[in-house]
Each structure stands twice: as C-alpha cells, then as structure tokens.
N, C-alpha and C positions, 0 to 999 in steps of 0.2 A: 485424435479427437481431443480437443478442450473444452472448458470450459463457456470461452468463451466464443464458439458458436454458435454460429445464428445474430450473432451482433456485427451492426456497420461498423462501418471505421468510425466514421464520427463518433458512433456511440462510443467505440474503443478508444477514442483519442479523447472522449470526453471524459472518460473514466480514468483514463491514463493522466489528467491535469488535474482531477480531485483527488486520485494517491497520492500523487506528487505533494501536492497542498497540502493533505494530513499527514504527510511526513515530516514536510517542512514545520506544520503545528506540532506535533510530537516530539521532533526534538528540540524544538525552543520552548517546551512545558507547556502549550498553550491546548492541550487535547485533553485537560483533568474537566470533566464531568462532575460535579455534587448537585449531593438530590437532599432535600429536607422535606420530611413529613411529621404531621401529626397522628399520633395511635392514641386508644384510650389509655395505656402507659406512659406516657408522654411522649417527646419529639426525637427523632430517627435523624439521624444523615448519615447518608454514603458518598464515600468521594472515590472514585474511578475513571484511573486512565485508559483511554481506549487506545486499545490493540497495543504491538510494541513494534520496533524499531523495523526488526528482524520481520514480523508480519507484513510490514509498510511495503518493504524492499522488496520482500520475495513475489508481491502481487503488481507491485513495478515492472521487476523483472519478467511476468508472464505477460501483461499488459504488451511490453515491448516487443515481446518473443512474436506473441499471436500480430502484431503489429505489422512483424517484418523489420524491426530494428532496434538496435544495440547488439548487433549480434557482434559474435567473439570473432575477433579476427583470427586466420590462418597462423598457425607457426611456418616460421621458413625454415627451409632444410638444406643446409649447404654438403653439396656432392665435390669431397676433392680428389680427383685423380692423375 
C-alpha cells in the first residue's frame, strides 16, 4: 500500500514534473520564501526555504517507484565452472 493510491498516472506524472521542478528550484536557491508583516511591535520577516534537497529526492524516488520506473536494475552474477 502507498501513498499514492487512488491517484492516475497523469496525476502521478503530473506530480512527478512539479518535484522534479522544486528540486531543480531548490537547488539553484530559487525556493527561499520571505514573508514581511506588520504587528503592533513593529515589522516581522521570516525567510524559509522550502523542504530540502534530500526531502525533494526521496518523494521523486516514490513518485517513480509507484510509477513503474527508475527501477534498479538487476546485478549479474557470473557462474564459472
């Protein structure tokens, strides 16, 4: 059972080229979020990057998994007699 049951492929393949894309964003720095606000203390900002590198991959990797591809290829195994 995964996660992502109950979802088509499109949907999986759709989700599988927006990982892809926030990964590519995150690691050329372009996933920093900053938020400024006003309080009655005065003004706030928070700067956050979303998710990390290692997060990206590992939901790539099940993306592909539930997919049906990137799978690991076989090792060979030489019989000498």
């Amino acid at each position: 059972m995964s996660v992502f049951d109950g979802m088509s492929q499109a949907q999986l393949r759709a989700a599988l080229a927006s990982a892809q894309a926030a990964l590519i964003d995150l690691q050329m720095g372009r996933s920093i979020v900053s938020l400024s606000y006003a309080q009655g203390d005065g003004s706030k900002s928070v700067t956050r990057k979303m998710g990390t590198v290692g997060e990206c991959t590992a939901l790539i990797l099940q993306l592909q998994r539930a997919l049906g591809i990137g799978r690991p290829r076989r090792s060979i195994g030489f019989v000498f007699r």
